[in-house]
N, CA, C and O atoms as CSV, one atom per row, in Angstrom:
chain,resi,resn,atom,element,x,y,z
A,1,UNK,N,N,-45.304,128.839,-216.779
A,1,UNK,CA,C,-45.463,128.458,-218.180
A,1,UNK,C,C,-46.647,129.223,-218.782
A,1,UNK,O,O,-47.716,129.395,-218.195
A,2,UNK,N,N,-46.283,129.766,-220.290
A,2,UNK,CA,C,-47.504,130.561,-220.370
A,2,UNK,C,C,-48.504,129.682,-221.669
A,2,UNK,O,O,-48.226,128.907,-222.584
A,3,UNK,N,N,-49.827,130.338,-221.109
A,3,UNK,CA,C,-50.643,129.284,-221.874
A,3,UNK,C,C,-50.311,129.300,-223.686
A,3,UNK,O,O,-49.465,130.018,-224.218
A,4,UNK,N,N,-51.049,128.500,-224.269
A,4,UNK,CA,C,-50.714,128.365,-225.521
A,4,UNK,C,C,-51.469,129.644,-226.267
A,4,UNK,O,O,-52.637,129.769,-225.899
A,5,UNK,N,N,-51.072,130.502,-227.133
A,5,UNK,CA,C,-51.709,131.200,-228.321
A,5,UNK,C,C,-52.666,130.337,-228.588
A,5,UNK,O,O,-52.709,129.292,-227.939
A,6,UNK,N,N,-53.725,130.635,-229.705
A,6,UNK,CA,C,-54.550,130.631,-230.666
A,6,UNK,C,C,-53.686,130.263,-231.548
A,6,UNK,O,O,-53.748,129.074,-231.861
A,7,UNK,N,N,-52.521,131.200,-232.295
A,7,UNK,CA,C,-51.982,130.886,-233.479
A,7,UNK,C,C,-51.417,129.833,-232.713
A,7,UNK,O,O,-52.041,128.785,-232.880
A,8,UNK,N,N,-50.476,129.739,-231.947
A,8,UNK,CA,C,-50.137,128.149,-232.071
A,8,UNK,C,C,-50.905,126.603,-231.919
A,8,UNK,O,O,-50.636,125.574,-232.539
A,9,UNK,N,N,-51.693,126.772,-231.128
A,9,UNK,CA,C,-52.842,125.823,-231.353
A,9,UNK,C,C,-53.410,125.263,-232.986
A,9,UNK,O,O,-53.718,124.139,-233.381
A,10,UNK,N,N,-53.372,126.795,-233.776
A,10,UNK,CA,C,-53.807,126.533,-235.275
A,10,UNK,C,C,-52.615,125.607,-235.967
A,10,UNK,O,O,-52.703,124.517,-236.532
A,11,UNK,N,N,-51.421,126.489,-235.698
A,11,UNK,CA,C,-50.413,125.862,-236.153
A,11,UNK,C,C,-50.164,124.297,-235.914
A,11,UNK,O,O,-50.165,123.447,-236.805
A,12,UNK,N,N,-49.973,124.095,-234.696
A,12,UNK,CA,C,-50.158,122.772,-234.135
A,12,UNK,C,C,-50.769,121.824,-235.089
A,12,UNK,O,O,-50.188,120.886,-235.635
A,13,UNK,N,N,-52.322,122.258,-235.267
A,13,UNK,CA,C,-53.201,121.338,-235.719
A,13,UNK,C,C,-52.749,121.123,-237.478
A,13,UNK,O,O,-52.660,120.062,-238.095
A,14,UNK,N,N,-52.529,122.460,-237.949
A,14,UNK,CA,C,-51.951,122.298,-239.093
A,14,UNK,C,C,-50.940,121.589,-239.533
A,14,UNK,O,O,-51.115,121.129,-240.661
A,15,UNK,N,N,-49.936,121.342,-239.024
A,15,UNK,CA,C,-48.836,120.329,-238.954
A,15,UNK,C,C,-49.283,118.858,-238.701
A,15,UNK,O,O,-49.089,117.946,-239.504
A,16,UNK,N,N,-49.851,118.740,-237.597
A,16,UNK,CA,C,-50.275,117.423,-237.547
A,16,UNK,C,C,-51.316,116.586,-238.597
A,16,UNK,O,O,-51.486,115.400,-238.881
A,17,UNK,N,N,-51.862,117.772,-238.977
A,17,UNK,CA,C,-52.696,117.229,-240.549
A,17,UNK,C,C,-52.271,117.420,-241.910
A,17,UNK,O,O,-52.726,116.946,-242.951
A,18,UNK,N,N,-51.357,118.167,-241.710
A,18,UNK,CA,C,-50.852,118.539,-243.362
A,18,UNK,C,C,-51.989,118.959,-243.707
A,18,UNK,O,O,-52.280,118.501,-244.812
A,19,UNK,N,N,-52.918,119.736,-243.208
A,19,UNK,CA,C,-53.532,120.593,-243.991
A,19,UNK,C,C,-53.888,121.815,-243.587
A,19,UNK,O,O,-53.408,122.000,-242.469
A,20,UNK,N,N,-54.588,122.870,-244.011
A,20,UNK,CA,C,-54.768,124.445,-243.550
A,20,UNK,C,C,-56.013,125.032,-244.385
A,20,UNK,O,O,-55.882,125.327,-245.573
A,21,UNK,N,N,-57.036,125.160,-243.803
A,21,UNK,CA,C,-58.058,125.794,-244.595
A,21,UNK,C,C,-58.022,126.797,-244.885
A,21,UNK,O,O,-56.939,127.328,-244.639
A,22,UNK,N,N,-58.894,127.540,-245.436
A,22,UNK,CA,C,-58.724,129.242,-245.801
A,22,UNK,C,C,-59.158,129.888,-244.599
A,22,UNK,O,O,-58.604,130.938,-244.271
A,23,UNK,N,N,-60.092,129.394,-243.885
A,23,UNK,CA,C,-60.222,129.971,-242.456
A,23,UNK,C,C,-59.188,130.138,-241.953
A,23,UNK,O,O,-59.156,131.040,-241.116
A,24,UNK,N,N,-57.959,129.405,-242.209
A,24,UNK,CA,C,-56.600,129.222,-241.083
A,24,UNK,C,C,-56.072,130.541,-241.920
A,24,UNK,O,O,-55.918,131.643,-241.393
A,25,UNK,N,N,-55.902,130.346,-242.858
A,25,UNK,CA,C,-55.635,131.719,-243.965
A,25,UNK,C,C,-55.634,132.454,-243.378
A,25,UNK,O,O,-54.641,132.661,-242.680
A,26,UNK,N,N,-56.506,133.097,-243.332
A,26,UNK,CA,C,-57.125,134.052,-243.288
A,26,UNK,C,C,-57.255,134.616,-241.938
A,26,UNK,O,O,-57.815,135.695,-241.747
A,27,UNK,N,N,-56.525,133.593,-240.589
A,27,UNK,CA,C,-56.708,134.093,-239.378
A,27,UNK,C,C,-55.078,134.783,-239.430
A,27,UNK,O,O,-54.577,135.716,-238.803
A,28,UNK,N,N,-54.695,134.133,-240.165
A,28,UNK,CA,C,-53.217,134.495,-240.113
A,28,UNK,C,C,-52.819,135.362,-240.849
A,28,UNK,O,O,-51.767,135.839,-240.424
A,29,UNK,N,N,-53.395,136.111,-242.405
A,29,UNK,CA,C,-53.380,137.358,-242.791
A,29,UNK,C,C,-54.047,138.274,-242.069
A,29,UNK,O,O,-53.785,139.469,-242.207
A,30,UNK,N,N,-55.095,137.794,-241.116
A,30,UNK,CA,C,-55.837,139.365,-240.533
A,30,UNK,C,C,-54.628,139.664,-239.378
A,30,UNK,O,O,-54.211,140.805,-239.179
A,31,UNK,N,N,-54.097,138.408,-238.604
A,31,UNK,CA,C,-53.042,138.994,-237.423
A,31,UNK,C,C,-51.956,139.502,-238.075
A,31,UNK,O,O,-51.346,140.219,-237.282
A,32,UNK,N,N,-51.341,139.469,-239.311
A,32,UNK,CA,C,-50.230,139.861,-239.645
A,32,UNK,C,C,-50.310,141.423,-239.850
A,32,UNK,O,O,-49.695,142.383,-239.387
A,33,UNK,N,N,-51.583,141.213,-240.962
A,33,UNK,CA,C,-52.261,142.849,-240.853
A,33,UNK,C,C,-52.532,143.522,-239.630
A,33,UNK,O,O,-52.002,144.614,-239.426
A,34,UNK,N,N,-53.321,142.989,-238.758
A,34,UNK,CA,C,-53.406,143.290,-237.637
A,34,UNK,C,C,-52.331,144.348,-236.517
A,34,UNK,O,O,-51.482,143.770,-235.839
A,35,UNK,N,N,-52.460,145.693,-236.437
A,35,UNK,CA,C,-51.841,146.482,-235.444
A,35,UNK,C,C,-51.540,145.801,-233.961
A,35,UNK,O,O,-50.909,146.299,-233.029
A,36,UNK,N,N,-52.138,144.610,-234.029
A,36,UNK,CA,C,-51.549,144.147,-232.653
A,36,UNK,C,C,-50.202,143.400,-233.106
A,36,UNK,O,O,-50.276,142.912,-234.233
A,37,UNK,N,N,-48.831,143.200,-232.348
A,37,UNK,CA,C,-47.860,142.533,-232.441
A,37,UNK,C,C,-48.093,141.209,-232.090
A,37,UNK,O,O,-48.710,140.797,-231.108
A,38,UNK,N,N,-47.621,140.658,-232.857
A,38,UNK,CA,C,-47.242,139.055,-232.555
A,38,UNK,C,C,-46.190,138.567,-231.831
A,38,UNK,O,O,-45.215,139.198,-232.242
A,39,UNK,N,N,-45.842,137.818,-231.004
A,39,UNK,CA,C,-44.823,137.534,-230.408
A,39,UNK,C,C,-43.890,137.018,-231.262
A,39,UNK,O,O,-44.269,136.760,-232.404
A,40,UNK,N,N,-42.200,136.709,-230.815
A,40,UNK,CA,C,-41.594,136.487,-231.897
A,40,UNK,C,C,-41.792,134.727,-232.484
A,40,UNK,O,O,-41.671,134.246,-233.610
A,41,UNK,N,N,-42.083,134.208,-231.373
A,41,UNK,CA,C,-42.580,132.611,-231.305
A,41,UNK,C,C,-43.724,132.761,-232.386
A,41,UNK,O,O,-43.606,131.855,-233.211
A,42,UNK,N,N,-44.451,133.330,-232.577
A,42,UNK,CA,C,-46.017,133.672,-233.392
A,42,UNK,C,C,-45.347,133.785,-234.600
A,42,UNK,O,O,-45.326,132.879,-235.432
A,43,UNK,N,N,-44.633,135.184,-234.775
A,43,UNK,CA,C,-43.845,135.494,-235.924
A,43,UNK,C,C,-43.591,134.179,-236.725
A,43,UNK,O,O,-44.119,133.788,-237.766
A,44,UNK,N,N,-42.567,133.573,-235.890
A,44,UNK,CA,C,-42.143,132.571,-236.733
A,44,UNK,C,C,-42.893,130.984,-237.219
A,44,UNK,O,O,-42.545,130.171,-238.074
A,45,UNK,N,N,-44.240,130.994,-236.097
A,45,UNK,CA,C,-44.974,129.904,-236.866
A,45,UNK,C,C,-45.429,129.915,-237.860
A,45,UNK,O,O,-45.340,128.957,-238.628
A,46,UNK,N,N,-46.184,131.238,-238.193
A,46,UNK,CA,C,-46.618,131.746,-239.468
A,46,UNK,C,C,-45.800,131.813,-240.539
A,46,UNK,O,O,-46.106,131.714,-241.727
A,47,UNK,N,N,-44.258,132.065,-239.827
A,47,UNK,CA,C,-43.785,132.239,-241.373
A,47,UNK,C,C,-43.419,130.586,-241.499
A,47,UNK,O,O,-43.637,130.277,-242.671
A,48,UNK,N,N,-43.007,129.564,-240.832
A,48,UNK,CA,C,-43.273,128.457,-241.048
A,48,UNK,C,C,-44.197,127.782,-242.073
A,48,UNK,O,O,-43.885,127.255,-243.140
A,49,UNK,N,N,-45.772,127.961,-241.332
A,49,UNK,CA,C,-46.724,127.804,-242.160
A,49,UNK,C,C,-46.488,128.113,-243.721
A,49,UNK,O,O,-46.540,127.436,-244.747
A,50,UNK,N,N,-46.237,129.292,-243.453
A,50,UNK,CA,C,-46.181,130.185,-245.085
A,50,UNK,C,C,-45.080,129.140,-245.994
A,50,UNK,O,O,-45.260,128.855,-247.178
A,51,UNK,N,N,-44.116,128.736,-245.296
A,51,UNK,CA,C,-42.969,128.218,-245.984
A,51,UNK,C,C,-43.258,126.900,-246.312
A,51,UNK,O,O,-42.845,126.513,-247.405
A,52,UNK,N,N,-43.696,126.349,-245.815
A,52,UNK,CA,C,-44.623,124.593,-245.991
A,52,UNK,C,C,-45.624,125.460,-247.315
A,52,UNK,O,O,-45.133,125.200,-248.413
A,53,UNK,N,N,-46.342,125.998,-247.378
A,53,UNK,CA,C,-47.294,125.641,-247.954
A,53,UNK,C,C,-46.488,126.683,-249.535
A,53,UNK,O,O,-47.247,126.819,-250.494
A,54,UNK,N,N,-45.382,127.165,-249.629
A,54,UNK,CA,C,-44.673,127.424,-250.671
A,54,UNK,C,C,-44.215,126.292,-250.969
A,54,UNK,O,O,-44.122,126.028,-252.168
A,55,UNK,N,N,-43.876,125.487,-250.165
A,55,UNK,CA,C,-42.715,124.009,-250.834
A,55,UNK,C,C,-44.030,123.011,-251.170
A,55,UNK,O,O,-43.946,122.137,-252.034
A,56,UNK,N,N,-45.143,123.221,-250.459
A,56,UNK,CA,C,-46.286,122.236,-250.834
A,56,UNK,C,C,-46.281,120.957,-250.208
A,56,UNK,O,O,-46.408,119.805,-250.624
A,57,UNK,N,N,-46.151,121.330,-249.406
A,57,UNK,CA,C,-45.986,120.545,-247.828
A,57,UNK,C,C,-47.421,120.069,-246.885
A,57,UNK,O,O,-47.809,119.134,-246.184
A,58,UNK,N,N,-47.894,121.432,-247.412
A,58,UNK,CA,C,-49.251,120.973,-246.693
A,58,UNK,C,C,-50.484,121.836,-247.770
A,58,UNK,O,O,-50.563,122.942,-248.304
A,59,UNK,N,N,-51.337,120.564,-247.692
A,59,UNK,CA,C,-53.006,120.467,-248.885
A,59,UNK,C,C,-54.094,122.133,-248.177
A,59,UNK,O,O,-54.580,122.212,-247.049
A,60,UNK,N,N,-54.149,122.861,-248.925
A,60,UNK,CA,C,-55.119,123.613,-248.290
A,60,UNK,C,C,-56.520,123.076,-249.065
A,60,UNK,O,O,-56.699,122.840,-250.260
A,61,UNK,N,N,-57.366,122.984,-248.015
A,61,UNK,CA,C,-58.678,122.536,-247.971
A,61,UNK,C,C,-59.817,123.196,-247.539
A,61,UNK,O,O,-59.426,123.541,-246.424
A,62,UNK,N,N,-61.037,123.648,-247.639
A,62,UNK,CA,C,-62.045,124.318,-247.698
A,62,UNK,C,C,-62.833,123.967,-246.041
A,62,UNK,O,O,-63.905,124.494,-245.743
């Protein structure tokens, strides 16, 4: 079993709070930007994230 990501850990926590700071932001625009690949599991939490917080699903908070 392989250990958990970072992004999913963030993700995780984000879901369970309905909320996402700009720190979380912002970890997740630098990996997207980021020349390193994301796995496809990664890929799709983020775009998750992204999609909650278009429907307004989850409070971003400071």
């Amino acid at each position: 079993m392989q250990p958990e990501s970072n992004i999913e850990k963030i993700v995780e926590r984000i879901f369970l709070t309905h909320r996402i700071t700009r720190a979380d932001q912002k970890i997740f625009m630098m990996t997207l930007l980021s020349k390193d690949s994301l796995t496809p599991k990664e890929q799709m939490l983020i775009d998750r994230v992204f999609e909650a917080l278009r429907q307004g699903l989850l409070r971003v908070v400071d």
